[in-house]
MMTF fields as JSON, N, C-alpha, C and O atoms, coordinates in Angstrom:
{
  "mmtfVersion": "1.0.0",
  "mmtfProducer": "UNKNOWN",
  "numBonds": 479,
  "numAtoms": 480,
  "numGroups": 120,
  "numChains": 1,
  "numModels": 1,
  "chainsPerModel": [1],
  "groupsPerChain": [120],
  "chainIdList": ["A"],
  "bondAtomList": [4, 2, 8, 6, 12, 10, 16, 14, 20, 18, 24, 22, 28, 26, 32, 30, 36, 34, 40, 38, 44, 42, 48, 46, 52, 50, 56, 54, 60, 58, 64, 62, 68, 66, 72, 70, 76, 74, 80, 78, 84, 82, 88, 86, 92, 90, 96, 94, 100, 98, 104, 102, 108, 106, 112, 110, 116, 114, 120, 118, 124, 122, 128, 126, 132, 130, 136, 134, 140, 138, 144, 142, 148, 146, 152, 150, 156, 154, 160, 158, 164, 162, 168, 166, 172, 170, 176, 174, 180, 178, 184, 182, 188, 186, 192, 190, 196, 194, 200, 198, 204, 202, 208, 206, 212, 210, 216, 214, 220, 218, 224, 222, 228, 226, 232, 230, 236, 234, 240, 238, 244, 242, 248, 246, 252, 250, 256, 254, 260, 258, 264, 262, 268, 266, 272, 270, 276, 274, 280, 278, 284, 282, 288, 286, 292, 290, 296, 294, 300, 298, 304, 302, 308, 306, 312, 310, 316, 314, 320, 318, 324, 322, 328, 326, 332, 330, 336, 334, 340, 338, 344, 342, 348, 346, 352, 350, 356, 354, 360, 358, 364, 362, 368, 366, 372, 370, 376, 374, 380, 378, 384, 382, 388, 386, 392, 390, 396, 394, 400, 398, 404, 402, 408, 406, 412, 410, 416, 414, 420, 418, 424, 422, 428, 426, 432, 430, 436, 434, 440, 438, 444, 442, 448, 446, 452, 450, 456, 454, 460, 458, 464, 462, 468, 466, 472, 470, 476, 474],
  "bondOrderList": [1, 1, 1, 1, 1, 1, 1, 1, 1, 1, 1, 1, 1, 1, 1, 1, 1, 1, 1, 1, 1, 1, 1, 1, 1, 1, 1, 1, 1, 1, 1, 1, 1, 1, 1, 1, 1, 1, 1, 1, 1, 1, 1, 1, 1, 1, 1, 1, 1, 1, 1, 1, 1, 1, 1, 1, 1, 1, 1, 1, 1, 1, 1, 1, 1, 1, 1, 1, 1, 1, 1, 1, 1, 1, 1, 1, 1, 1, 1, 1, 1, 1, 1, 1, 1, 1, 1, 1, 1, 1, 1, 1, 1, 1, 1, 1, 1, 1, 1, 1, 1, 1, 1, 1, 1, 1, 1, 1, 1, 1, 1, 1, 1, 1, 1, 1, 1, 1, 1],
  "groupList": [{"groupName": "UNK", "atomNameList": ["N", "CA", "C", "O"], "elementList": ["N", "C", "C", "O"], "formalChargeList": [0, 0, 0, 0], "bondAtomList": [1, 0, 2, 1, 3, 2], "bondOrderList": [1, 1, 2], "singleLetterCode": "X", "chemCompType": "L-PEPTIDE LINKING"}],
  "groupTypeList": [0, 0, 0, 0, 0, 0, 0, 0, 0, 0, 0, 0, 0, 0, 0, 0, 0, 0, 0, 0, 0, 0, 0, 0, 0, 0, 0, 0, 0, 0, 0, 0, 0, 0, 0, 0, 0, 0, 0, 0, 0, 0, 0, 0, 0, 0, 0, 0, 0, 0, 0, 0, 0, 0, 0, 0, 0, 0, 0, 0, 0, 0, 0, 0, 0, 0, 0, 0, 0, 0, 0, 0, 0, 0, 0, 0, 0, 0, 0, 0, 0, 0, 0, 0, 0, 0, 0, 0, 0, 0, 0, 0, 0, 0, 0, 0, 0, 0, 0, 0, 0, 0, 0, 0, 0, 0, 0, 0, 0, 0, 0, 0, 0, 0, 0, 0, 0, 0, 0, 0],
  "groupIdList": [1, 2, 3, 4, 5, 6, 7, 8, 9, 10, 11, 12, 13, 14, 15, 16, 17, 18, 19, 20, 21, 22, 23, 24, 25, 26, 27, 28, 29, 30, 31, 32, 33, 34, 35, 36, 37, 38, 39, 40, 41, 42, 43, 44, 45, 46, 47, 48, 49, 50, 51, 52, 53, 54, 55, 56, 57, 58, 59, 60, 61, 62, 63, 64, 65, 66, 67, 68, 69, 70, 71, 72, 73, 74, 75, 76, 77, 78, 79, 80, 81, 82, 83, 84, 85, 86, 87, 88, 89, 90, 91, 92, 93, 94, 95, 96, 97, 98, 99, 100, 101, 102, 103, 104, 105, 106, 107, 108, 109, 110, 111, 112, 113, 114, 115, 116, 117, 118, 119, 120],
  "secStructList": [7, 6, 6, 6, 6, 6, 1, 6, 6, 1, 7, 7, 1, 3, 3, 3, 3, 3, 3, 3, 3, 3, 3, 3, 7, 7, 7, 3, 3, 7, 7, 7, 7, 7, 5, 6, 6, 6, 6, 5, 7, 7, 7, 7, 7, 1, 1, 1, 7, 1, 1, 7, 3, 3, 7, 7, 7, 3, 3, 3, 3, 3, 3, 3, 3, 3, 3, 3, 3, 3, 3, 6, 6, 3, 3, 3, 3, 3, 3, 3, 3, 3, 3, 6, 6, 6, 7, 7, 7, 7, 3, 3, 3, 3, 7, 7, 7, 1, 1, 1, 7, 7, 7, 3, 3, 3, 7, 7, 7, 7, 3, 3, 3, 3, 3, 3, 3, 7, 7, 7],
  "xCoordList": [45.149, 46.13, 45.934, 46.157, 45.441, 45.494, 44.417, 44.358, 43.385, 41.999, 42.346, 41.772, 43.707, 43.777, 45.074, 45.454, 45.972, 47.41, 47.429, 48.352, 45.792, 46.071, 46.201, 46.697, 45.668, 45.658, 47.116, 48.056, 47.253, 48.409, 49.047, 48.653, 50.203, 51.678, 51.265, 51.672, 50.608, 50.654, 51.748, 52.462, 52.012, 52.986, 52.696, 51.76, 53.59, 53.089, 54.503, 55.401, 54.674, 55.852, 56.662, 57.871, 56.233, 57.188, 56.089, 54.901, 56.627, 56.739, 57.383, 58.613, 56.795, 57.873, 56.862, 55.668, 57.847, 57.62, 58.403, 59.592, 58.013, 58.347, 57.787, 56.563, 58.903, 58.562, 59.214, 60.321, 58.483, 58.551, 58.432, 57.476, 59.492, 59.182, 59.235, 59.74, 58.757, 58.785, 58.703, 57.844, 60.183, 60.176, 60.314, 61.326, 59.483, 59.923, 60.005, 59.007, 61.0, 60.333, 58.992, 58.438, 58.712, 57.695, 57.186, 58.379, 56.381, 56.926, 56.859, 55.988, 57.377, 57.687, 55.868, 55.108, 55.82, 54.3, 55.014, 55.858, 53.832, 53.275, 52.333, 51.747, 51.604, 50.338, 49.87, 50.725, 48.626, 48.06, 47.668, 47.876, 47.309, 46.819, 45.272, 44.881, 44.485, 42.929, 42.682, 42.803, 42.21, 41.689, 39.865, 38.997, 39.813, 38.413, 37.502, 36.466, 37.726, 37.256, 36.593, 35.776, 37.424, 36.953, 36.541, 35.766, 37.041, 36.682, 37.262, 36.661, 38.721, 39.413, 40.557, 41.097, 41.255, 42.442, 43.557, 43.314, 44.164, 45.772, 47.228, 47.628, 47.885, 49.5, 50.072, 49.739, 51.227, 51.85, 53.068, 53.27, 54.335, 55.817, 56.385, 57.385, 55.792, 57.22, 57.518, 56.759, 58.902, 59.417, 59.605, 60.236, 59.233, 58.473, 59.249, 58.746, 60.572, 60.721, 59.396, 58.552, 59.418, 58.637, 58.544, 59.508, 58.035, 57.868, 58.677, 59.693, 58.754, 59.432, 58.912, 59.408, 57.678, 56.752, 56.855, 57.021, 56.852, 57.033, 55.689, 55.005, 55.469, 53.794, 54.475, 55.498, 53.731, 53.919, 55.064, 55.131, 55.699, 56.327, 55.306, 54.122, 56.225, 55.525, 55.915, 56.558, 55.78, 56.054, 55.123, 53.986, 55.336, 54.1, 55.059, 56.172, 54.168, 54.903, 54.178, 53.011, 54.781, 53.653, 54.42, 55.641, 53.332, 53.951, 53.268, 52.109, 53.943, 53.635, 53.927, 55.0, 52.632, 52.722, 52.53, 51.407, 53.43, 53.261, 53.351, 54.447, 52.303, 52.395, 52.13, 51.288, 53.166, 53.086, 52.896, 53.371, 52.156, 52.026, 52.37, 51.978, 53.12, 53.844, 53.252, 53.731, 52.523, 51.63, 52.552, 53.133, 52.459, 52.872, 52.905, 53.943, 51.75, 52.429, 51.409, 50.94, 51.389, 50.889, 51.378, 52.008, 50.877, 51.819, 50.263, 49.445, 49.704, 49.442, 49.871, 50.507, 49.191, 50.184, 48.982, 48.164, 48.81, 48.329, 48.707, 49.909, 48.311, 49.585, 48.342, 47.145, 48.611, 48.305, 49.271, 50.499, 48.691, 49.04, 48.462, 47.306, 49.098, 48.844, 49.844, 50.982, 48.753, 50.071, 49.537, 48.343, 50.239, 50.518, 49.607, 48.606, 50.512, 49.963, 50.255, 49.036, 50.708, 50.888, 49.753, 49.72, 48.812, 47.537, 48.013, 47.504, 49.211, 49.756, 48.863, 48.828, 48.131, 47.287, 48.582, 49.124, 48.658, 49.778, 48.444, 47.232, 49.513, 48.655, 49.229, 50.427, 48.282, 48.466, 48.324, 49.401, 47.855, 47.651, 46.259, 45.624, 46.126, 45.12, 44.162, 44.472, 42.968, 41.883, 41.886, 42.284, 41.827, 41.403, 40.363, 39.863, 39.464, 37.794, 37.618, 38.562, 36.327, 35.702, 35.289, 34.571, 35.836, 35.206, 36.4, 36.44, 37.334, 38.958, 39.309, 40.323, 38.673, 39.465, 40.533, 40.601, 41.122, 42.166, 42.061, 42.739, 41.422, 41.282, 41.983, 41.897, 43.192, 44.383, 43.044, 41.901, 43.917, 43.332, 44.367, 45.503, 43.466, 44.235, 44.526, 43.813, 45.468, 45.593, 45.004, 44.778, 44.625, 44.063, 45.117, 46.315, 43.893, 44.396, 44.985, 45.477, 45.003, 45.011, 44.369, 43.214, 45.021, 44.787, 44.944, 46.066, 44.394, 44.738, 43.767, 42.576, 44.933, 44.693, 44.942, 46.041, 44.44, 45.072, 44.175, 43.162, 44.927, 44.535, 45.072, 45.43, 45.03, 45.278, 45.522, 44.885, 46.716, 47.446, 47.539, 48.368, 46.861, 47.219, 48.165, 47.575, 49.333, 50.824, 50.155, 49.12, 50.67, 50.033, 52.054, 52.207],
  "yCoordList": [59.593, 58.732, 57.265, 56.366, 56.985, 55.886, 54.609, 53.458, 55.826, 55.033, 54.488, 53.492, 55.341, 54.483, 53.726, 53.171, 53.81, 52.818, 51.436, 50.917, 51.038, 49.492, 49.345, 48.403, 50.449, 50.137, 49.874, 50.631, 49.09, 48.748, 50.166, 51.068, 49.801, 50.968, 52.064, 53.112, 52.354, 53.353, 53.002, 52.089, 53.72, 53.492, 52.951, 53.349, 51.98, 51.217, 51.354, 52.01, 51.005, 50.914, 50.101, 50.32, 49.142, 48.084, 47.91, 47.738, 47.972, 47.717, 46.801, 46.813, 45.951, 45.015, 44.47, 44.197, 44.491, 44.289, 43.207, 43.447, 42.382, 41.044, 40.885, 40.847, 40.734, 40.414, 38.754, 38.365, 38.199, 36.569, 36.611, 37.138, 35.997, 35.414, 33.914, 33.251, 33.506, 32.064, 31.828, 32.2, 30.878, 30.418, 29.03, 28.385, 28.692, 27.136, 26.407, 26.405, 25.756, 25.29, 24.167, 23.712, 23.925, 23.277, 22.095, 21.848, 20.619, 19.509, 18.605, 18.984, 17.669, 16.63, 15.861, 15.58, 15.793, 14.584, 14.016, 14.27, 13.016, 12.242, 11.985, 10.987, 12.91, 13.361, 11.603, 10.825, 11.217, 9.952, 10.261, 11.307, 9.459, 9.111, 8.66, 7.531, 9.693, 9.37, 8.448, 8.743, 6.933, 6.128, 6.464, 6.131, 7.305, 7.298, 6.373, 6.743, 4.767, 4.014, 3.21, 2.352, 4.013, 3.237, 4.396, 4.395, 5.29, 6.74, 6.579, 6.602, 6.379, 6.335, 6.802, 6.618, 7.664, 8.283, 6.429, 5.37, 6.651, 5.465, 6.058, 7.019, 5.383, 5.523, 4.61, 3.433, 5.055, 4.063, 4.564, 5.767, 3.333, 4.155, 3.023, 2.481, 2.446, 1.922, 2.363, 2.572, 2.421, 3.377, 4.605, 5.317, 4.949, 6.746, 7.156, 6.701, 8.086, 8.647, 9.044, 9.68, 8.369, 8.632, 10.32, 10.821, 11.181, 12.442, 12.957, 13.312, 13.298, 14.511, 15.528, 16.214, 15.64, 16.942, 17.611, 16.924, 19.341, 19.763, 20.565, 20.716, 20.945, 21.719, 23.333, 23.429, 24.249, 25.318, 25.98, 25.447, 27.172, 27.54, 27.979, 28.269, 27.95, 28.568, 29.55, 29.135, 30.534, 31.781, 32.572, 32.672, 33.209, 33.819, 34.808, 34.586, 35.962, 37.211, 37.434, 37.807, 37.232, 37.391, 38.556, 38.61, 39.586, 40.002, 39.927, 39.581, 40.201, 40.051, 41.696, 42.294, 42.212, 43.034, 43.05, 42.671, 43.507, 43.169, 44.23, 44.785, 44.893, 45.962, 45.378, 44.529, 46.114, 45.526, 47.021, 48.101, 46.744, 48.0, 47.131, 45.971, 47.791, 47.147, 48.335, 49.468, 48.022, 48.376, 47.648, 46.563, 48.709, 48.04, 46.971, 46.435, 46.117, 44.74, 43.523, 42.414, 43.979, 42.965, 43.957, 45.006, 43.288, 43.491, 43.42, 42.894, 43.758, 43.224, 43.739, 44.655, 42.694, 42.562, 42.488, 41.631, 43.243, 42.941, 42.481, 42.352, 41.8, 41.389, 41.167, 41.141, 41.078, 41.009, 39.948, 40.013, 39.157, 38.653, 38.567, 38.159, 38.886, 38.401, 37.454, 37.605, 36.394, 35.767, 35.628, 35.732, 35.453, 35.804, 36.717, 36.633, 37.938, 39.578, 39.515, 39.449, 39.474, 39.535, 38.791, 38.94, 37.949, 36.948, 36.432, 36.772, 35.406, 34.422, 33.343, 32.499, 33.022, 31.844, 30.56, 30.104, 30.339, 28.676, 27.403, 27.304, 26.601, 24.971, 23.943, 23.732, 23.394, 22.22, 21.082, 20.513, 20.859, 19.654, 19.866, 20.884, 18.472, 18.725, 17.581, 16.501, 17.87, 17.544, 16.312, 17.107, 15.045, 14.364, 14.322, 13.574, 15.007, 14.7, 13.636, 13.004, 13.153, 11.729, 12.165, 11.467, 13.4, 13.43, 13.59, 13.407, 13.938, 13.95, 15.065, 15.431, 15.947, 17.086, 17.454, 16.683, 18.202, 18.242, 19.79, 20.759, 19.844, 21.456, 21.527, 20.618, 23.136, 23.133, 23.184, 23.625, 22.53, 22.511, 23.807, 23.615, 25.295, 26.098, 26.203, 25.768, 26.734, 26.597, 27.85, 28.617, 28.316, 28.826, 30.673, 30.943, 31.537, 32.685, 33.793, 33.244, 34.582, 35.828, 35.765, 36.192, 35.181, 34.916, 36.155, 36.099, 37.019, 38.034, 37.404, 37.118, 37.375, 37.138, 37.71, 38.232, 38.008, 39.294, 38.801, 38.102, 39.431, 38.818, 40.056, 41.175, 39.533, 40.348, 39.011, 37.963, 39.508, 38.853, 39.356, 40.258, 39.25, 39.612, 39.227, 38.739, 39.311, 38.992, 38.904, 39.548, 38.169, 38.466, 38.427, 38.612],
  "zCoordList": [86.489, 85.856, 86.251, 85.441, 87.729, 87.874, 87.907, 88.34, 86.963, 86.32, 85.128, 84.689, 84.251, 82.78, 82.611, 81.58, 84.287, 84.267, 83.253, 82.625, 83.402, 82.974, 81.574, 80.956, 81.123, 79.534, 78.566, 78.81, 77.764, 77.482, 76.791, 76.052, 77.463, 76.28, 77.281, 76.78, 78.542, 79.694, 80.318, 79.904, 81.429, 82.12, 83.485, 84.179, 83.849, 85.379, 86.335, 85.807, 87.18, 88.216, 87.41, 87.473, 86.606, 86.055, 84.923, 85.195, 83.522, 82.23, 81.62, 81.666, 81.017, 80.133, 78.524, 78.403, 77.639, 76.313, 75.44, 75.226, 75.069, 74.477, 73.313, 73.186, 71.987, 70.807, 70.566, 70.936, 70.061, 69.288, 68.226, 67.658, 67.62, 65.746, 65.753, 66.659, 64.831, 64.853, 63.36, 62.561, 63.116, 61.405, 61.273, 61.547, 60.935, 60.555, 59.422, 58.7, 59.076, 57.53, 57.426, 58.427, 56.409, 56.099, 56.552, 56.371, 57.154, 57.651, 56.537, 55.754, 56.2, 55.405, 55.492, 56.419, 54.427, 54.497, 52.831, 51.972, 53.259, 51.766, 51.246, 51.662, 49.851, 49.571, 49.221, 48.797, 49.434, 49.341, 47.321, 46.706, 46.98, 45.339, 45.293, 45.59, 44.884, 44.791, 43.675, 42.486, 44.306, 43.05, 43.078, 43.885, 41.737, 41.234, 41.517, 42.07, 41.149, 41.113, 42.756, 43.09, 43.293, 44.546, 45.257, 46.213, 44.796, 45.924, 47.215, 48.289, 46.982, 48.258, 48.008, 46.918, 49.245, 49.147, 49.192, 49.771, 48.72, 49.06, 49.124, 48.466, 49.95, 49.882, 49.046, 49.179, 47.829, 47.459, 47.611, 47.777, 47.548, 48.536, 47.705, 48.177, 46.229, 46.073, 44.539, 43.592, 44.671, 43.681, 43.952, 43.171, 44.793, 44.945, 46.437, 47.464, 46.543, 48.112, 48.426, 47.794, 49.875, 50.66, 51.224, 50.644, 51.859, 52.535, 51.698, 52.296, 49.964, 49.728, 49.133, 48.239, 49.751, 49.893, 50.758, 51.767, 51.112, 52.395, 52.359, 51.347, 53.316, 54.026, 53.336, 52.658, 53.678, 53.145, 54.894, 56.002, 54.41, 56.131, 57.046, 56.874, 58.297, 59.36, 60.171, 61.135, 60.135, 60.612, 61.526, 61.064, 62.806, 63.428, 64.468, 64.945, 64.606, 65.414, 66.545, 66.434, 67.848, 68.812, 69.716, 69.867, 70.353, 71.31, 72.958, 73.183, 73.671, 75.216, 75.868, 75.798, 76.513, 77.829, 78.472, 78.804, 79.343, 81.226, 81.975, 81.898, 82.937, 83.599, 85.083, 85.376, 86.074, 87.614, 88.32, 87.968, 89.28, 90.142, 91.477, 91.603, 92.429, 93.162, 94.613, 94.648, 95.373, 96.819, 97.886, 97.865, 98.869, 100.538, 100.555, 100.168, 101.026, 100.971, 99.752, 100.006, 99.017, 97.525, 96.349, 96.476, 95.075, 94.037, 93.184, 93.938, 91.988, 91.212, 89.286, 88.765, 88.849, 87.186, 86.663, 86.995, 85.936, 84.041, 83.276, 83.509, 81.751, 81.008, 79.55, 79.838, 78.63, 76.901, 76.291, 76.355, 75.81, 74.97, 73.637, 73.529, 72.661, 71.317, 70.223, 69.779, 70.052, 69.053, 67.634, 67.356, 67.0, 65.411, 64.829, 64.118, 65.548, 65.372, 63.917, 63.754, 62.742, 61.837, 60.871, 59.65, 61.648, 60.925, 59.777, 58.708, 59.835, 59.312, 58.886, 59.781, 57.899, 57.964, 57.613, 56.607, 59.146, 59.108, 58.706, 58.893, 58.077, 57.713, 58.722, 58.912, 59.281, 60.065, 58.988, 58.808, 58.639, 57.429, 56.283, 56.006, 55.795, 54.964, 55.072, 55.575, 54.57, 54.437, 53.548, 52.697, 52.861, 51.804, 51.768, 52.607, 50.885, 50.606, 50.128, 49.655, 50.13, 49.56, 48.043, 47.327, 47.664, 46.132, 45.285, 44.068, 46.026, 45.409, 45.611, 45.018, 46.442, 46.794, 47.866, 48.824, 47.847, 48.794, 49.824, 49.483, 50.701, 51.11, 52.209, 53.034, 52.519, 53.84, 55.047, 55.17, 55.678, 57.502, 58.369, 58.804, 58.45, 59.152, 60.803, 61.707, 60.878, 62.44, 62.787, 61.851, 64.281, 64.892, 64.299, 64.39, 63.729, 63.61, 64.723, 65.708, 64.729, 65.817, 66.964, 66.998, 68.233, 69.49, 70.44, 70.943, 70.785, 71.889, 73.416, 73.536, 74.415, 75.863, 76.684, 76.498, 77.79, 78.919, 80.136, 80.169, 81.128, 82.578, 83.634, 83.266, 85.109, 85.924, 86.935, 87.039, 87.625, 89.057, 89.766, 89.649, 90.995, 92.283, 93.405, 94.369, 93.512, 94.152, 95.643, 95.816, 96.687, 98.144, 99.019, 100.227]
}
């Protein structure tokens, strides 16, 4: 038993399980106006509210495990992390190309991390 304790969702002296959601709405930007002629993105803001474009949402599900085995005199912990177990493709912003295109800039997908602590 105590060759496969570490593996996650086994059982340890101490267990712990942590779910995260995360919702956010969209962030406010202001898409720039491609002039052909010059081949350059521009801002124009008059006449026009400023930021009343929003980004797409942001939502991500992460969870956390933590296993402790607790010895005479030290302690040590395992632990997993994964965040946005659900592989949410969130947008950080966007791209303006030099040809007039516009392509999303994604944020970092499905992160899993895990470690081990030794308590003294």
């Amino acid at each position: 038993y105590s060759a496969f304790s570490w593996i996650p969702l086994m059982p340890a002296d101490q267990c712990e399980y942590s779910i995260k959601y995360r919702f956010l709405g969209g962030n406010p930007y202001h898409r720039p106006t491609y002039l052909k002629e010059n081949r350059r993105w521009v801002y124009f803001s008059e006449g026009e509210e400023l930021f009343k474009e929003r980004m797409k949402d942001y939502h991500r599900l992460d969870l956390h495990i933590e296993q402790r085995w607790n010895y005479k005199s030290w302690n040590l912990l395992a632990y997993w992390d994964i965040q946005n177990l659900i592989g949410t493709k969130n947008i950080s912003g966007y791209n303006y190309n030099d040809d007039g295109t516009i392509t999303e800039q994604p944020q970092f997908g499905r992160m899993i991390a895990g470690g081990v602590v030794v308590e003294f």
